[in-house]
C-alpha positions in Angstrom: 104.7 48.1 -40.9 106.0 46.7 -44.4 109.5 46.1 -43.5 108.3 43.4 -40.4 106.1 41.5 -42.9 109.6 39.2 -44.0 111.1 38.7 -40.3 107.1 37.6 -39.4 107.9 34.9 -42.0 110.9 33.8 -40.8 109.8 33.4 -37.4 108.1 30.1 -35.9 106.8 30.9 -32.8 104.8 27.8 -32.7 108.0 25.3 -32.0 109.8 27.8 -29.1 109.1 27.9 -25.9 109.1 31.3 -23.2 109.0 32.2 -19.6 109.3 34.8 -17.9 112.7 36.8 -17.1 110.7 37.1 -13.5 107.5 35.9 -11.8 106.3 38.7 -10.8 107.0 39.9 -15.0 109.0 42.4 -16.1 107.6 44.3 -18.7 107.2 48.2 -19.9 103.7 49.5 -20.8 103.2 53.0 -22.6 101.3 54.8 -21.2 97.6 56.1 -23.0 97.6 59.5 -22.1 98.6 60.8 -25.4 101.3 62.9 -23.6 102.5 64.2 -27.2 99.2 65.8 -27.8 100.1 68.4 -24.5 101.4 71.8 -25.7 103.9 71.9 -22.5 104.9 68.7 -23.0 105.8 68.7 -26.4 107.4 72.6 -26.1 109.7 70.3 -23.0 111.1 67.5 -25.1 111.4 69.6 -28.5 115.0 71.0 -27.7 116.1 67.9 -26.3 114.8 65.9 -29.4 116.1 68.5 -32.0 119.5 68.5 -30.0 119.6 64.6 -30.2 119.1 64.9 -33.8 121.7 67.3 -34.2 124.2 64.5 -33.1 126.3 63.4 -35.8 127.1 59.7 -35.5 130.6 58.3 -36.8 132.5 54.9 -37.1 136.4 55.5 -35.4 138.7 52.7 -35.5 141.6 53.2 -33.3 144.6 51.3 -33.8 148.1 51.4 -33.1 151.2 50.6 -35.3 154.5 48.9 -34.8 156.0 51.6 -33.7 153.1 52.3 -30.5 151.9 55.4 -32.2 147.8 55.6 -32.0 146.1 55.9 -35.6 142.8 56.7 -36.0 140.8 56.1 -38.7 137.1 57.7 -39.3 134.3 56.5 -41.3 136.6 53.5 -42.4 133.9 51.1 -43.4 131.7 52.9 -46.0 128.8 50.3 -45.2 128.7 51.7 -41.7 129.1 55.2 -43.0 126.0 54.3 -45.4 124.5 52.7 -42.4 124.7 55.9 -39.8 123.6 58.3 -42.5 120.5 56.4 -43.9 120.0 53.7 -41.5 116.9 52.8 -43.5 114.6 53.8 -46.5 112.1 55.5 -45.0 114.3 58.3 -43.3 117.9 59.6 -42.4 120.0 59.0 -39.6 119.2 62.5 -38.2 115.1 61.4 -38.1 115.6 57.9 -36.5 117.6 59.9 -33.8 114.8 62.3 -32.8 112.7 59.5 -33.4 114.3 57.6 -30.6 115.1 60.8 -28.7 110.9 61.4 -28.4 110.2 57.7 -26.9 113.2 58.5 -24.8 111.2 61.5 -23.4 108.1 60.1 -23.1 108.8 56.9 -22.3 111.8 56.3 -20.5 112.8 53.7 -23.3 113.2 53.7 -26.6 114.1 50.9 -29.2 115.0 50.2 -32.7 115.6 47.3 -34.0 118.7 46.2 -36.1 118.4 43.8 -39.6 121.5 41.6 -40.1 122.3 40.0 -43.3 122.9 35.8 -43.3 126.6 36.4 -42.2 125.5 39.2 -39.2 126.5 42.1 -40.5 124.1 44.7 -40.0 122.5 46.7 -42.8 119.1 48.6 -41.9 117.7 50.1 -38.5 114.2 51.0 -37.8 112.9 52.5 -35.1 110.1 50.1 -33.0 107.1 52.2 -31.4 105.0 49.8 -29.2 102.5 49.9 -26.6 103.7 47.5 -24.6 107.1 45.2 -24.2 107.5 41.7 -22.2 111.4 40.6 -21.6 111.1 37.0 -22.0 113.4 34.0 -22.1 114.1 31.7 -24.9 114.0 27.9 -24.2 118.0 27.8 -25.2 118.9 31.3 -22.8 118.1 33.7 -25.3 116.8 37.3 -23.7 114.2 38.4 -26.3 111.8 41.4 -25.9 108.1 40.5 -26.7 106.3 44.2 -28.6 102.7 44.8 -29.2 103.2 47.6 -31.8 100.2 50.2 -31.2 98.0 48.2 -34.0 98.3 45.2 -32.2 100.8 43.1 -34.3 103.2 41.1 -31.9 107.0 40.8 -33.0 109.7 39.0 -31.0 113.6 39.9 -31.3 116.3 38.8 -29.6 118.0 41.7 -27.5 121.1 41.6 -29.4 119.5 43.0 -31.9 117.9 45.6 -30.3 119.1 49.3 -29.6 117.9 50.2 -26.4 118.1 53.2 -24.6 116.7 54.0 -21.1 115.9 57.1 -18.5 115.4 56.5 -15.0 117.0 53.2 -15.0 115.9 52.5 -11.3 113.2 50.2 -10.3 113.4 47.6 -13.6 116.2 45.0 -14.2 115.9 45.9 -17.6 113.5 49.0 -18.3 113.5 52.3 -17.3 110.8 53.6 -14.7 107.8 55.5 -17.0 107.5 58.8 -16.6 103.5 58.5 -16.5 102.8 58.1 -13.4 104.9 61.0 -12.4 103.2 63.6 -14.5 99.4 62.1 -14.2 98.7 64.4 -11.3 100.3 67.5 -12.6 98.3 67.0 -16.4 95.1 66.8 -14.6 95.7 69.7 -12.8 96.9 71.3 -16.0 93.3 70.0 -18.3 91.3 70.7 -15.6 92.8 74.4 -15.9 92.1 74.8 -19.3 88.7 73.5 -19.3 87.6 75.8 -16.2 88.7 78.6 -17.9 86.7 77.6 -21.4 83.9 77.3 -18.9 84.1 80.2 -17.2 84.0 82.3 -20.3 81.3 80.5 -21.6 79.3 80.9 -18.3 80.1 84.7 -18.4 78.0 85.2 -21.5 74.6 82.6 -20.5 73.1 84.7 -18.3 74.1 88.8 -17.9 70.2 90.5 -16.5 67.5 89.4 -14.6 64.1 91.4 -15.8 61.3 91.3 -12.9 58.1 92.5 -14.1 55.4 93.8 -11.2 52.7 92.3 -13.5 51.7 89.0 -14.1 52.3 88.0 -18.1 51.6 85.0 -20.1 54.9 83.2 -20.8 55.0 84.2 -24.7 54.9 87.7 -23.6 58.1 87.1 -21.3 60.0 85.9 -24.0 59.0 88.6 -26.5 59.9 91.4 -23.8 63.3 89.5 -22.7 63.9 89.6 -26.6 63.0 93.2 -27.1 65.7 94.1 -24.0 68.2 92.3 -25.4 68.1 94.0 -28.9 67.4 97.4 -27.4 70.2 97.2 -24.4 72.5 94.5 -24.8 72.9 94.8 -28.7 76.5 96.2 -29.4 75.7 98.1 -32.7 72.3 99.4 -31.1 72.9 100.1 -27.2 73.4 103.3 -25.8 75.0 101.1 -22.6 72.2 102.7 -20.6 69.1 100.6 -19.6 66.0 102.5 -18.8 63.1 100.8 -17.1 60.1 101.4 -16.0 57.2 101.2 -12.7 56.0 97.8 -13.8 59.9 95.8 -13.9 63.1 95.8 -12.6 66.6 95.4 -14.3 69.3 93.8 -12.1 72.9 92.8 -13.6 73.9 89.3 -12.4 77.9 89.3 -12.0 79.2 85.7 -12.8 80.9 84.2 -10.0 82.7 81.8 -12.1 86.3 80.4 -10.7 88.5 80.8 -12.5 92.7 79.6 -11.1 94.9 82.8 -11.0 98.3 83.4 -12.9 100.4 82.4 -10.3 99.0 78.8 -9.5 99.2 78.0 -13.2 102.8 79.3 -13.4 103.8 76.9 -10.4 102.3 73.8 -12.4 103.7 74.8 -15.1 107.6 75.3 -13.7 107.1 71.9 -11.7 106.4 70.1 -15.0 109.9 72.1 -16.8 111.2 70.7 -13.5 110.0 66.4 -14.3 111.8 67.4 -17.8 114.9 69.1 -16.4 114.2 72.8 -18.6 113.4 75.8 -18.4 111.5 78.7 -19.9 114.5 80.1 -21.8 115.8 77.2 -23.5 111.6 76.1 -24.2 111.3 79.7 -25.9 114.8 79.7 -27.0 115.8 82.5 -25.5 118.9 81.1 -23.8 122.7 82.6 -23.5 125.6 80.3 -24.5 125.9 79.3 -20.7 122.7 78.6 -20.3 122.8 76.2 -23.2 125.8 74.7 -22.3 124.6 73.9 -18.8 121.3 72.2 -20.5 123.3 70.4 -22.7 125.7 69.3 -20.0 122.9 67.7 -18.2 120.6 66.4 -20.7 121.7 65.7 -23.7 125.6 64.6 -23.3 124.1 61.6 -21.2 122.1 60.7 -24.4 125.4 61.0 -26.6 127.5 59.0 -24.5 124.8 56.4 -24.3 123.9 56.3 -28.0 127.5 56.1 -28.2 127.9 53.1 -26.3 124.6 51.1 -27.4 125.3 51.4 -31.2 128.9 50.1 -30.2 127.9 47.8 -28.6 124.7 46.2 -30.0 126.7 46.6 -33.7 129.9 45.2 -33.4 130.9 41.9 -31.7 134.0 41.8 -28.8 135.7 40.9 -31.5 135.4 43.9 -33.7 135.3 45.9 -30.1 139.2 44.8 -29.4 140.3 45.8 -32.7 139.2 49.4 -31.8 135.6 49.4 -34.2 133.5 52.0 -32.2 130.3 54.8 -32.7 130.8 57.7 -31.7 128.0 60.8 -31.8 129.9 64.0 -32.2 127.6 67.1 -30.8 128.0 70.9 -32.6 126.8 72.6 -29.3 129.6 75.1 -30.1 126.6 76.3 -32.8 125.3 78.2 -29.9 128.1 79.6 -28.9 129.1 83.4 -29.5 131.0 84.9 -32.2 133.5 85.9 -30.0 133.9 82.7 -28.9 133.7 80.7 -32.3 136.6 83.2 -33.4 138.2 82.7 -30.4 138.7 78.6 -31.0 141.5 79.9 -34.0 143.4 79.2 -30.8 142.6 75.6 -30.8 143.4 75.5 -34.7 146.5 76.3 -35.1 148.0 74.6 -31.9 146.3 71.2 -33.8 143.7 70.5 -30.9 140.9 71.2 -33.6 140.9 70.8 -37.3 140.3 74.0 -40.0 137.0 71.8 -41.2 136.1 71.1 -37.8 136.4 75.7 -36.9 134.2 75.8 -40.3 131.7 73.9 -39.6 131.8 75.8 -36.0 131.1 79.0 -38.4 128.7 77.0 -40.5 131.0 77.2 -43.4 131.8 74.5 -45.7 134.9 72.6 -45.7 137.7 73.1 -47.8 140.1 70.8 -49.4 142.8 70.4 -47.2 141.1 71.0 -44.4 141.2 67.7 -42.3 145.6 67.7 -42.3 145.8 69.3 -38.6 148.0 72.1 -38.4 150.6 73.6 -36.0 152.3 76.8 -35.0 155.9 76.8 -35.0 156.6 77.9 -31.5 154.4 74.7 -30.3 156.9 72.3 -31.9 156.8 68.9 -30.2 158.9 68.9 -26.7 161.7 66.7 -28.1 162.8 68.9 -31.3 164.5 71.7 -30.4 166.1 74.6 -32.0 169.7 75.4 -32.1 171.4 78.9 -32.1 172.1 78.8 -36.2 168.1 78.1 -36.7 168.8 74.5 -37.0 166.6 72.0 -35.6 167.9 68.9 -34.0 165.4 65.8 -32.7 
């Protein structure tokens, strides 16, 4: 990768130091299998990546006033704004999310790194695909994570400015536990499915009649007459699909006997791999009902929103910036799924001011309008301490 060739340049590994975080090593290697190239895996992680991508991340700073009234201010900072929506030059904020959404998956982890400018502000993110990653020390304290990118380069960042997320988060101080080892057994069960059944229709056409002649005949003349039955009998275009023989052979049919695993025994592999990935044949084939989407998303992918969320947060700003309110949010548009009856029913939510007319358009995949984003509010939901005397005045 181009954009690593200026950090390799600033680094000089030769004058620091490194141990391991542990003796026995903590590290995280991909695994080889080529997962990606399964057609069941990749049909299991392409909802939850294109939900992921979906995600719409945001920069809210919440304050509050003099008075103690909470303000909140969105997209304030127009270099983070720049930042969330092209995070670098090579693609948008939507593609470095399913980006990191697909390592998630497969991996357990994902990571990205973040570039700072001289006075640590950060201004580009790119996505880091390795094959393997060492945690190791600094000789001053630093935690750094140690990559071997899949062409072999080796790159060393210090794990502030990494974004890492992590699945499984059980047996590692620091990884999460890969999914490999996990779903070895059932992909060999799966490959050796699909090559049995290659086989067997491959064996089904070798050998389909055994011709026994009562005569003995030179080996030339066997091949000549098992060439002359096949064009006479077995010959689609030619065959009557009746053999005649007569006195001096005899025709037999040889049945393959080929094994071949029945329906049911490739469904159950199939459902207990949906099962490692938390899906299910409706939401695979998109075939789901707004509940059934709702429940998928409740269990896999706000997780990943709440923890994008809190990594950008986080691994961007400093406790500094956190105390004055600076976080990332990722707003989700699951309500795309949703019914019409249901999208029309959230007017309810509009005009009591829980939801804003922009936000219900974008619900309805309609563009915004200007004045859109002032919240509005029915009259008979007027704040509890106005009320309304008997002339029609209001009093506070």
């Amino acid at each position: 990768m181009g954009f690593f060739r200026d950090l390799f340049a600033r680094a000089s590994p030769g004058t620091v130091r490194y141990q391991m975080v542990t003796e026995r090593g903590n590290g995280f290697f991909a695994w080889n299998g080529k997962l990606y190239q399964s057609d069941i895996v990749r049909a299991c992680m392409r909802p939850k990546v294109k939900g992921v991508g979906k995600l719409v991340g945001k920069h809210l700073r919440e304050t509050i006033d003099r008075e103690g009234k909470r303000r909140i201010a969105y997209n304030a900072d127009a270099r983070l704004r720049y930042l969330l929506e092209e995070p670098n030059p090579y693609m948008t904020g939507q593609k470095l999310q399913e980006k990191l959404a697909a390592q998630l998956v497969l991996n357990n982890n994902a990571f990205a790194l973040i570039i700072r400018e001289e006075n640590g502000l950060p201004v580009e993110i790119y996505p880091i695909t390795a094959s393997s990653v060492q945690a190791i020390y600094r000789k001053d304290g630093t935690l750094c994570l140690d990559f071997i990118l899949v062409n072999g380069r080796r790159m060393v960042f210090a794990y502030t400015d990494i974004i890492h997320l992590r699945s499984d988060f059980c047996e590692n101080d620091l990884f999460g536990s890969p999914l490999a080892q996990t779903l070895m057994p059932l992909m060999e069960i799966v490959g050796t499915t699909d090559q049995g059944i290659v086989k067997a229709i491959r064996n089904s056409s070798v050998v389909r009649w055994l011709i026994k002649y009562n005569t003995a005949m030179r080996d030339d003349a066997l091949t000549e007459k098992a060439k002359e039955f096949a064009q006479r009998f077995l010959d689609v275009e030619n065959g009557s699909g009746v053999v005649v023989v007569d006195s001096k052979s005899e025709a037999t049919q040889i049945s393959p006997k080929d094994y071949v695993p029945n329906a049911a025994q490739m469904d159950r592999t199939t459902q207990r791999i949906y099962a490692i990935f938390n899906t299910n044949p409706k939401i695979v084939l998109s075939q789901y009902n707004e509940d059934e989407w709702n429940a998928y998303y409740e269990a896999e992918l706000e997780p990943i929103v709440r923890e994008l969320g809190e990594e950008y947060t986080r691994k961007l700003f400093s406790r500094r910036e956190r105390a004055a309110g600076n976080r990332i949010v990722f707003e989700a548009t699951n309500l795309a799924t949703a019914s019409m009856s249901t999208k029309l029913g959230l007017q309810a939510m509009v005009d009591r001011g829980a939801m804003l007319p922009n936000e219900w358009r974008a619900v309805l995949n309609l563009a915004p309008i200007d004045g859109g984003d002032v919240p509005i509010r029915r009259l008979d939901t007027a704040p509890t301490t106005q009320t309304t005397q008997e002339g029609g005045s209001e009093t506070a």
